[in-house]
C-alpha positions in Angstrom: 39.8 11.4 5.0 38.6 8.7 2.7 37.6 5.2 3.3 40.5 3.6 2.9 42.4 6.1 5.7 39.5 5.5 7.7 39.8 1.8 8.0 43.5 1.6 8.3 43.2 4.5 11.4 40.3 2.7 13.2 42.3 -0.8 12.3 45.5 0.9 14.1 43.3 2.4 17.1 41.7 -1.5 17.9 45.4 -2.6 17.7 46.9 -0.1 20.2 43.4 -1.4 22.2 44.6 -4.9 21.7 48.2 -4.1 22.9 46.9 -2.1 26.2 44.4 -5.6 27.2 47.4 -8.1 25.7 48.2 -9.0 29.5 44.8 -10.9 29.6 44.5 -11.4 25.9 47.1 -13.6 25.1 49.9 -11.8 22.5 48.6 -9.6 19.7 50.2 -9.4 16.3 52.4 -6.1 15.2 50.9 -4.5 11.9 53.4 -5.3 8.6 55.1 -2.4 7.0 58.4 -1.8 5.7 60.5 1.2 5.8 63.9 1.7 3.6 67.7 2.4 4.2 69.7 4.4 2.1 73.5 3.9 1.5 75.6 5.6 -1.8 73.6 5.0 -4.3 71.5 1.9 -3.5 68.2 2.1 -1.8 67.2 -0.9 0.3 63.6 -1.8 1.3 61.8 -4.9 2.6 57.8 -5.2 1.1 54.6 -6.5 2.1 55.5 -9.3 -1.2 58.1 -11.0 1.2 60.9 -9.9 -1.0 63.8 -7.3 -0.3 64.9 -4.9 -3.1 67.6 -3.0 -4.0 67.1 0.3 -6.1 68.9 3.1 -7.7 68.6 6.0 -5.1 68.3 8.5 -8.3 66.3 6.6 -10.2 64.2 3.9 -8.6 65.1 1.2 -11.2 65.5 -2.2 -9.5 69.2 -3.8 -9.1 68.7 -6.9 -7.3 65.8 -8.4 -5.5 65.5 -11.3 -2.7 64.7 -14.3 -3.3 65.0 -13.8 -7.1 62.3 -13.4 -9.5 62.8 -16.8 -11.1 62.6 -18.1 -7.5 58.8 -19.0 -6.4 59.9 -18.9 -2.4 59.0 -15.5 -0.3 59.8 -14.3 3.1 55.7 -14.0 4.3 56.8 -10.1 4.6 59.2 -8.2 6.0 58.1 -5.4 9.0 62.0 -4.0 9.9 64.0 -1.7 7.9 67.3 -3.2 6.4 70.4 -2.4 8.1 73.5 -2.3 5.9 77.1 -2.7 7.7 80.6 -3.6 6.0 78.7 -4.2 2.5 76.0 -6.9 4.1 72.2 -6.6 4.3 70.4 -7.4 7.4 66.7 -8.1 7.7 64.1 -9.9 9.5 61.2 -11.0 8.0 57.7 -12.5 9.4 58.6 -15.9 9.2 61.2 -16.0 12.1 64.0 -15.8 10.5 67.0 -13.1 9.9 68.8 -12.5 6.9 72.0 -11.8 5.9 72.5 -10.7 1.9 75.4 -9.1 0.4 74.4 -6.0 -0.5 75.9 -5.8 -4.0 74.3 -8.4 -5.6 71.4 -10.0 -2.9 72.5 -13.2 -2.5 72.0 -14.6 0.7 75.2 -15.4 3.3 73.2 -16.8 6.1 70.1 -17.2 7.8 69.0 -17.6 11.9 65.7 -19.2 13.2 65.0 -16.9 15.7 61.6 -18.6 17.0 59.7 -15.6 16.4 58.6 -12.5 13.9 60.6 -10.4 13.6 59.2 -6.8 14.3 62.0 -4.4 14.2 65.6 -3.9 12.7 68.5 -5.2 13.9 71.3 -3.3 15.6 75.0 -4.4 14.5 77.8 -3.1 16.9 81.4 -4.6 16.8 80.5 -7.5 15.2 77.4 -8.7 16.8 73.6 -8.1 15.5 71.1 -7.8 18.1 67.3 -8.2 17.5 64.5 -9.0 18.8 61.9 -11.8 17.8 58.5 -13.1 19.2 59.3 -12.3 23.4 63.0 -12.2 22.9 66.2 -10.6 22.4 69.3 -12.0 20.9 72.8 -11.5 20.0 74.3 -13.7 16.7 77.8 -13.3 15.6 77.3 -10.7 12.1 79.7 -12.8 10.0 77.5 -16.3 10.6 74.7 -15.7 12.1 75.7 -17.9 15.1 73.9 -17.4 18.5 75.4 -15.8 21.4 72.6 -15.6 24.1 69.0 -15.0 24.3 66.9 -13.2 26.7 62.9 -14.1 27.2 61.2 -11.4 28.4 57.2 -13.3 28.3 55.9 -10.8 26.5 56.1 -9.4 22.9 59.3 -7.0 21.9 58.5 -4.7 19.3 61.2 -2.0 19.3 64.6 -1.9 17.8 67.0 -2.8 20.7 69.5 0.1 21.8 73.1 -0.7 22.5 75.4 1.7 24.3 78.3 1.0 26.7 78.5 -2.4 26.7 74.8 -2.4 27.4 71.4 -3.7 25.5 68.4 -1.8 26.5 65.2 -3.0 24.9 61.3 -2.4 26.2 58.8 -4.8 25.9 54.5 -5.2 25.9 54.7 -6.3 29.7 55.8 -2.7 30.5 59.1 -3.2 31.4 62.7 -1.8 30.0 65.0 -3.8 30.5 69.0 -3.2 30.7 71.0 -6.3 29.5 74.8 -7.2 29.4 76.0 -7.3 25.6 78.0 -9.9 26.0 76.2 -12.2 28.3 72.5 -11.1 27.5 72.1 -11.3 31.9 70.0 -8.6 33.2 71.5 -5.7 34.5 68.4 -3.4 35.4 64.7 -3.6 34.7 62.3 -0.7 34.9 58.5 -0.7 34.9 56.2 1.7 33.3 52.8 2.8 33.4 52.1 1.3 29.8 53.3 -1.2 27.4 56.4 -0.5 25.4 55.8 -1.1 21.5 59.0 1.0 20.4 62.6 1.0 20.4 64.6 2.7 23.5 67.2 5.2 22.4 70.2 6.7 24.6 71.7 10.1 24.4 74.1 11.4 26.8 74.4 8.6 29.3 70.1 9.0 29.4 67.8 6.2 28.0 64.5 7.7 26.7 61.5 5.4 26.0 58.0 5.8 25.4 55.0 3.9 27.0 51.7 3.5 26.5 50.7 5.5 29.7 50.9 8.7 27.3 54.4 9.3 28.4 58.3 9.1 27.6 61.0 8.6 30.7 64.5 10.0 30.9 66.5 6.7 32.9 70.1 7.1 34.1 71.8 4.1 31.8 73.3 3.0 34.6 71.5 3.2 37.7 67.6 3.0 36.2 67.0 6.7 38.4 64.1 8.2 37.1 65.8 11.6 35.6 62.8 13.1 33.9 59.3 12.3 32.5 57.5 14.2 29.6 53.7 14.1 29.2 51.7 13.6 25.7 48.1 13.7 25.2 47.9 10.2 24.4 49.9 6.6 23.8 53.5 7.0 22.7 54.6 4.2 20.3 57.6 5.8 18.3 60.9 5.6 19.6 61.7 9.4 21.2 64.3 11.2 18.9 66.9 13.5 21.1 68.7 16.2 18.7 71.1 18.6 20.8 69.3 19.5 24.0 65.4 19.4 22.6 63.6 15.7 22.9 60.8 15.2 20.0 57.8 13.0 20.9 55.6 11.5 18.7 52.4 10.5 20.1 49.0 9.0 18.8 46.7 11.8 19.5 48.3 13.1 16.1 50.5 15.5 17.7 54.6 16.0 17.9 56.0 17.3 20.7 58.9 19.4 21.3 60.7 19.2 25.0 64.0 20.8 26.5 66.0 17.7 27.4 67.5 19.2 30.7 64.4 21.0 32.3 61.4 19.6 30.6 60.2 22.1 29.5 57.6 22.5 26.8 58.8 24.0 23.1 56.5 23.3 21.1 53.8 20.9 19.5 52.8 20.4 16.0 49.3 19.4 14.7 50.1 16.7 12.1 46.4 15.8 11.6 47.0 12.2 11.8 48.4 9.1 14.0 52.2 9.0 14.6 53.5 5.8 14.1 57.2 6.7 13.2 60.0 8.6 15.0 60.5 11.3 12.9 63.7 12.6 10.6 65.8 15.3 11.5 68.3 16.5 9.0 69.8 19.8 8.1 67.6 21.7 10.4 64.6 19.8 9.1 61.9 17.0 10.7 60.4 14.7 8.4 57.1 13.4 10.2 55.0 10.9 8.7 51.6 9.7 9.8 49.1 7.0 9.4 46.9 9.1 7.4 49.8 9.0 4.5 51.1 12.4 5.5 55.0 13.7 5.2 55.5 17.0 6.6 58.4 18.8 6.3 59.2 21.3 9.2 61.5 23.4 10.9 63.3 22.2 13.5 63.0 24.8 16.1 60.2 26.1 15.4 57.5 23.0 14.2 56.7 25.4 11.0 56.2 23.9 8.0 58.5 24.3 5.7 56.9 23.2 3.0 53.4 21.9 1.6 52.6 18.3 3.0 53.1 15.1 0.7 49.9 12.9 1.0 51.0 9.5 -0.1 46.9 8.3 -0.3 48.2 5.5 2.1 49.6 5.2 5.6 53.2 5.6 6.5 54.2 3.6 9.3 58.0 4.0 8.7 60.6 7.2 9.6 61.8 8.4 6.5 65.4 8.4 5.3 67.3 11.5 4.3 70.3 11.4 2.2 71.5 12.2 -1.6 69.2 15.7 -1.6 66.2 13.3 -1.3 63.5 11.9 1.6 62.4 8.5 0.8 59.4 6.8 2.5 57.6 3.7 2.1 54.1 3.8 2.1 52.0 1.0 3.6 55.1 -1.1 2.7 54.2 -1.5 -1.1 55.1 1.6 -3.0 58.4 3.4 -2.5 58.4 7.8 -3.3 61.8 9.7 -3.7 60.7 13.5 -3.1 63.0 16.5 -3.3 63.9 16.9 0.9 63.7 21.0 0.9 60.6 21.2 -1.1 58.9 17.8 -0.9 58.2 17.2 -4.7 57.8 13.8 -5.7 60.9 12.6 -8.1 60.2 9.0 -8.4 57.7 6.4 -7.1 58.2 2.8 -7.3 55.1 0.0 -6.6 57.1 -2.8 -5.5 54.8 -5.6 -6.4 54.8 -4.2 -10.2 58.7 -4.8 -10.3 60.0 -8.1 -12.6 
C-alpha cells in the first residue's frame, strides 16, 4: 500500500472513530466523494470541483456541465450520486441545497435549501424526492422542488432514504431506524441499534435490512419493527446491505464481504477484498462489483465470491458502488477521475479526470 492509500485508510478509520464518540462529540462531517449514474447513453456524475457532468457513456467526452464553464459559481462539492427520473437530474451538493437540472442539456429547473449537506442521493417515487440533509429528512414535490414535510431526527442522516409501501425508512448516527409516513413524514416506528447508522436502509420482501456500527445488519418486519434476523460481521457495517434472490451480501470494514442466506442466516461465504468497504456492492448478470477504499474493483462471481477476473486498482480510493450498464462498469474514484472498464473482464476503456475537462 502506498502513502497516499495509507493516509486516506487511517483518515477513514479516525472518521468511523469520530462517528462511534459523535454522541459526546458534537456532529462529525461525512467524507466527500461522488459516485455516477448511468442512463442510454449519458453518464452523470457529481465531483469534488462542485460541478455535475454529463458524458458520453462510450466515450467519456463531456456533453454538458453544471454550472457552466463560463460561470465562476460552484456547488462546494457534491457527495450523492445523481438520480435521473422523467428526463431530470437530481443532486445534492455540500452547500445545502438540492438540484434539479434537465438532463439533456444541464440547465437548472429548481433549487431547495434544505438547511443541511447533503450526504446521500435522493429517492423519487410518484412524484415526490425524498432526502436527507444535516439531521433531517424531507419530502419536496419533483416538479418544483416545493416542501412537503420534514422530519428531525437530532442526529446526522447519512444514508439514502428507502421508500416502500407508503413508507420512508431512513437510519441515522443516534442509532435509530426510523419508519416514517410518506405522505405526512409522522413517525410510524423507530428501532434502536447497537451502533450508529451511516448508510441507507433497503427493503426486500416486506424485510428492511440495515447495517450498524455494532458490526451487524438487522432483518425488521416493515411493518411491525419485529426483529426477524440479525447477521454478524467482523467489524462496523457502513454500506447499505444488498439482498439478491434469497442470499443477503454484507459489506463490512474489516475488508471483508459477506455472503448470508436471507431466510435461515446462514453463512455462504466471505471474500477477502484486502481493503475497507465503503460501498454496497454491484450485482449484475451473475456478477458483484466490490470496490474498496484502497482503490480496488473486483469482479466476482456471485455465488461463489470467486474472482472472475484480475482486480482494477484505480491508485485512489473508491467510496462509491459502481454502475453497470451498456457492457461497461463505471466507477468514480475519490470523486475526481471517472474509469469505464469492460464489466466481464475489467479492462479499462476510458478514464476521465474531471477537473482537467473545459
Amino acid at each position: 500500500m502506498n502513502a497516499f492509500k495509507a493516509r486516506i485508510g487511517l483518515a477513514l478509520v479516525a472518521l468511523v472513530l469520530l462517528v462511534a464518540l459523535s454522541g459526546c462529540m458534537g456532529t462529525p462531517a461525512a467524507p466527500v466523494w461522488s459516485s455516477v449514474d448511468v442512463v442510454g447513453s449519458k453518464l452523470f456524475t457529481g465531483s469534488q470541483t462542485g460541478r455535475v457532468y454529463a458524458l458520453d457513456a462510450a466515450t467519456g467526452s463531456k456533453t454538458w456541465q453544471y454550472p457552466a464553464a463560463e460561470e465562476k459559481k460552484s456547488l462546494v462539492g457534491t457527495s450523492p450520486a445523481p438520480v435521473i427520473v422523467n428526463d431530470v437530474l437530481y443532486i445534492g451538493a455540500l452547500d445545502s441545497y438540492v438540484y434539479a437540472l434537465d438532463a439533456n442539456t444541464g440547465l437548472q429547473r429548481w433549487a431547495f435549501a434544505a438547511g443541511g449537506r447533503i450526504y446521500a442521493e435522493a429517492t423519487v417515487v410518484d412524484g415526490k424526492l425524498y432526502a436527507a440533509a444535516g439531521d433531517k429528512v424531507f419530502a419536496l414535490d419533483a416538479s418544483n422542488g416545493a416542501q412537503q414535510w420534514e422530519f428531525v431526527a437530532n442526529q446526522p442522516i447519512w444514508g439514502r432514504p428507502a421508500v416502500s409501501q407508503g413508507k420512508v425508512y431512513v437510519g441515522s448516527l443516534n442509532h435509530k431506524l426510523y419508519c416514517l409516513d410518506a405522505a405526512t413524514g409522522q413517525t410510524q416506528w423507530e428501532h434502536e441499534t447497537g451502533g450508529a447508522i451511516a448508510g441507507g436502509p433497503v427493503v426486500a420482501g416486506g424485510v428492511v435490512y440495515v447495517g450498524s456500527f455494532d458490526n451487524k445488519v438487522y432483518a425488521l418486519d416493515a411493518n411491525d419493527k419485529s426483529v426477524r434476523r440479525e447477521f454478524t460481521t467482523g467489524h462496523w457495517v457502513w454500506a447499505s446491505p444488498l439482498v439478491v434472490s434469497d442470499t443477503l451480501y454484507v459489506a463490512s470494514l474489516d475488508k471483508k464481504l459477506y455472503a448470508f442466506d436471507v431466510t435461515s442466516g446462514a453463512p455462504r461465504g466471505t471474500f477477502d477484498a484486502k481493503g475497507m468497504i465503503r460501498a454496497t456492492p454491484t450485482y449484475a448478470d451473475g456478477l458483484l462489483y466490490v470496490a474498496t477504499e484502497s482503490g480496488t474493483l473486483w469482479v466476482l462471481d456471485a455465488a461463489t465470491l470467486q474472482a472472475k477476473a484480475p482486480p482494477f486498482e484505480a491508485g485512489k480510493p473508491i467510496l462509491g458502488s459502481a454502475v453497470v450498464a451498456n457492457g461497461l462498469v463505471y466507477v468514480s474514484a475519490y470523486g475526481d477521475t471517472v474509469y469505464a472498464l469492460d464489466a466481464q473482464t475489467g479492462a479499462q476503456r476510458w478514464n476521465v479526470a474531471l477537473a482537467k475537462l473545459k
